[in-house]
C-alpha positions in Angstrom: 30.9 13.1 11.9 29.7 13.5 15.3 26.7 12.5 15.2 27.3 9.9 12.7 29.7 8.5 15.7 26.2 9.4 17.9 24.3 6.9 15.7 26.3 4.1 14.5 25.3 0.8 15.6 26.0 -0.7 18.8 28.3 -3.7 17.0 30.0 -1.1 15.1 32.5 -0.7 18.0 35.4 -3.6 17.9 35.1 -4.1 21.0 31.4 -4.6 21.6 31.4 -6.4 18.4 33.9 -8.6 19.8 32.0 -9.5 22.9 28.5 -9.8 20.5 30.6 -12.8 18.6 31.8 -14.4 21.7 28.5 -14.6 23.9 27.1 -16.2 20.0 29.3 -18.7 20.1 28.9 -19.9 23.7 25.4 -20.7 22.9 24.7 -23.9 20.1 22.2 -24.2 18.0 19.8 -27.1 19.1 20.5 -30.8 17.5 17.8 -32.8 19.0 13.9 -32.7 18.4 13.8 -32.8 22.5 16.1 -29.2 22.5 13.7 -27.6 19.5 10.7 -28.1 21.5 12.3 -27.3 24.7 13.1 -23.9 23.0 9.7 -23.7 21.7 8.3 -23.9 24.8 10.8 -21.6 26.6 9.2 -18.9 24.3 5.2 -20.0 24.3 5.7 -17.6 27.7 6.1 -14.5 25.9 2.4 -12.9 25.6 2.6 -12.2 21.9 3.3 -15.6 21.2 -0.1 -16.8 23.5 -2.2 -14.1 21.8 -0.9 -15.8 18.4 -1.2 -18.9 19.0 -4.8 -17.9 20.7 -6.3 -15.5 17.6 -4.7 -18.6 15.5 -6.9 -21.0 17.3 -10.7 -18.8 16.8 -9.0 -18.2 13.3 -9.1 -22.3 12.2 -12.5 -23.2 14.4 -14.3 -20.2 12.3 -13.9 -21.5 9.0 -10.4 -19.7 7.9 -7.6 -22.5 8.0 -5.0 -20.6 5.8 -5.1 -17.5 8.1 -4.9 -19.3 10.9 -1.7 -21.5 9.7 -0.1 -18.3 8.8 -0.7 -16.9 12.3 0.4 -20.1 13.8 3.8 -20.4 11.8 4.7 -16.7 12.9 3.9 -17.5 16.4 6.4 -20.6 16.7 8.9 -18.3 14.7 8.5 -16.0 17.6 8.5 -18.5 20.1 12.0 -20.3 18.8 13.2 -16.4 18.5 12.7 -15.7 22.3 13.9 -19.1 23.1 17.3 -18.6 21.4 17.2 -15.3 23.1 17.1 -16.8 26.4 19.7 -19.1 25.8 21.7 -16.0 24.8 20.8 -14.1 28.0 22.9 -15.3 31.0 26.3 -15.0 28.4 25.1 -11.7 27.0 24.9 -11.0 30.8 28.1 -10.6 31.0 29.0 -8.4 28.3 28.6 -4.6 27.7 25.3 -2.9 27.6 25.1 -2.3 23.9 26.0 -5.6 23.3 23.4 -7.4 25.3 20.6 -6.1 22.7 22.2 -6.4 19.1 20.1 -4.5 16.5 20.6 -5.4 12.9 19.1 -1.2 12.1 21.1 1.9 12.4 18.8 3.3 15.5 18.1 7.0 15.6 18.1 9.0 18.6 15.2 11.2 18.2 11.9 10.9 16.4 11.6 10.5 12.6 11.6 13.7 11.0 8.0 15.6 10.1 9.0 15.0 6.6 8.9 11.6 6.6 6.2 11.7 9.1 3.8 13.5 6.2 5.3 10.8 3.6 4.3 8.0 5.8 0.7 9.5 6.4 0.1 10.0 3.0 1.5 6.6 2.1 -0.7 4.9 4.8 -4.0 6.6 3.7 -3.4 5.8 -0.3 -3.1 2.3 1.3 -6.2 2.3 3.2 -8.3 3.7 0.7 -7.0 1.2 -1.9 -7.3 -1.9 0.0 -10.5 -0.7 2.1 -12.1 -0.2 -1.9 -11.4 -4.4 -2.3 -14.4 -6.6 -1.3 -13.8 -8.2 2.1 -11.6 -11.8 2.0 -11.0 -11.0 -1.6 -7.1 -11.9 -3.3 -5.9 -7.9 -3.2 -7.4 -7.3 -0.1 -5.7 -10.4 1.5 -2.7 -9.9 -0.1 -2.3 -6.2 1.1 -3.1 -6.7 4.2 -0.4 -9.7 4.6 2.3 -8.0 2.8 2.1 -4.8 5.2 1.7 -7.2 8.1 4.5 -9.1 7.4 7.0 -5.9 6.4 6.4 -5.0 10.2 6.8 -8.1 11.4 10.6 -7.8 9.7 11.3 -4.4 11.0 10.4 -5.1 14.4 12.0 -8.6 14.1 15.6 -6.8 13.2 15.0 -5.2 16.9 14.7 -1.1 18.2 14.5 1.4 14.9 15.4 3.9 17.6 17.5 4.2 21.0 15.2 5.0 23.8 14.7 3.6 27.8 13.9 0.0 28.0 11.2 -0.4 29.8 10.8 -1.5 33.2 9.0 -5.2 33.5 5.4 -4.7 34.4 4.1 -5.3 38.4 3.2 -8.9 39.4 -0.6 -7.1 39.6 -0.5 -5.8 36.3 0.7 -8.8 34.7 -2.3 -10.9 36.8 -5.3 -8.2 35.4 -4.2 -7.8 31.8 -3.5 -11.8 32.1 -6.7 -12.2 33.2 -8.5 -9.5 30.6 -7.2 -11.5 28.1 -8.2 -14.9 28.9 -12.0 -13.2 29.8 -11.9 -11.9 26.6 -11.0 -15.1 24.9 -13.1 -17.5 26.8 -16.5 -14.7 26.0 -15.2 -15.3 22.2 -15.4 -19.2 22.4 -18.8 -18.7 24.2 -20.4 -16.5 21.9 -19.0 -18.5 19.2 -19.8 -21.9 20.2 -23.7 -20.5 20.6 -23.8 -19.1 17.2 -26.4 -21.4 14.7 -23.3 -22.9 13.4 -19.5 -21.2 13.0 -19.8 -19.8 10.0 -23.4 -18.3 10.5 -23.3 -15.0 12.9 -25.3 -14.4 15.3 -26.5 -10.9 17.4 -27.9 -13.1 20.0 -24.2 -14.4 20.6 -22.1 -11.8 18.9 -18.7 -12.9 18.6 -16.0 -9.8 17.7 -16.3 -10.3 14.2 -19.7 -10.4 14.0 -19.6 -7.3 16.2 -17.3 -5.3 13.6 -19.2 -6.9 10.4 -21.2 -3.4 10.4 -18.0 -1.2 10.5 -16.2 -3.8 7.5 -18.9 -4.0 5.5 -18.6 -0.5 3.4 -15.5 0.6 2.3 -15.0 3.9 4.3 -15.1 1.8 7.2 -12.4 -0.7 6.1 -10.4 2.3 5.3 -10.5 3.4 8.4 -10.2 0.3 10.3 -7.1 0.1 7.8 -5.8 3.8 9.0 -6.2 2.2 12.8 -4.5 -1.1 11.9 -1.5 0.8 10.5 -1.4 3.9 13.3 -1.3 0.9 16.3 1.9 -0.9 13.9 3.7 2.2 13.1 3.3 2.5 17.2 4.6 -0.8 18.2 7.6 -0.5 16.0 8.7 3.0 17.1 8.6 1.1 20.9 
């Protein structure tokens, strides 16, 4: 019972639950177009939502329109996420601590067990060596990648699977050299692929990063384990 008490979710408690229904109702939803895209904006800040909208972008121009949209829709759902969030913030403020970061999971105070650590692993390389066996851009292979893909997206969208420190916002300076990383990287993609013959013919000359990995993704051992990586960096991201 203890530690069921230990675990039990933050809105579980009448009181913090109280306070979680009063700072939701002192923020409305938007009516106007003008406060959707103000919203939308208000969350285009968040660097997720940039990389999106960014990988959504090379995505279109490189021939692939349906992965791109798909990118693109996630992104603004992200983007009018984080702007209802900050709508939510300066009431949430004022509440308790628990109730300023609502999770709609049961969050666990210590890693996952090794059990289900050896299910997972096992789970994760049947998956790889399935979908890495599918030709590349095929139906199976699309479709397993996106349904994975988008199951993390859900968990990590429901908030923290586990309690832990919330991180401390990064230094101005780290902000500026990852910031700028990422646009040197992205402007060296549009470069290389803006030189290529045409965009859908690669070009070593002017590799872009697809034409860089086209070696590793072209047998299936090396989708597999490009599918191993993909799933180690989610499985990651979620446990932050």
């Amino acid at each position: 019972m203890a530690r069921l008490g230990r675990n039990r979710r933050p809105d579980s408690d009448p009181a913090v639950g109280s306070s979680v229904q009063v700072a939701d109702a002192l923020v409305t939803a938007p009516v106007t177009f003008a406060e959707r895209v103000l919203i939308m904006l208000a969350g285009i800040r968040q660097p997720i939502v940039a990389i999106l909208l960014l990988v959504s972008f090379f995505t279109v121009i490189s021939g692939k329109p349906l992965d791109g949209l798909l990118l693109a829709t996630v992104a603004a759902a992200l983007a009018r996420d984080t702007g209802m969030q900050s709508r939510r913030a300066p009431t949430q403020a004022a509440t308790a601590g628990a109730a300023a970061q609502p999770t709609v999971w049961r969050p666990r105070l210590a890693p996952p067990r090794l059990r289900l650590v050896a299910i997972g692993s096992t789970a994760a390389v049947v998956y790889a060596l399935t979908v890495g066996s599918f030709t590349r851009y095929s139906w199976p292979a699309t479709a397993g990648v996106m349904g994975l893909g988008a199951s993390v997206v859900v968990v990590g969208w429901g908030g923290p699977t586990r309690r832990r420190a919330i991180p401390a916002r990064l230094p101005r300076a780290a902000v500026i050299t990852w910031g700028s990383l990422l646009v040197a990287a992205g402007l060296w993609e549009l470069t290389a692929l803006l030189e290529q013959p045409n965009i859908e013919t690669s070009s070593y000359a002017h590799p872009t990063i697809s034409t860089l990995t086209d070696p590793l993704l072209s047998t299936a051992p090396g989708r597999s384990v490009a599918l191993l990586g993909w799933i180690a960096l989610g499985a990651y991201l979620v446990e932050r």
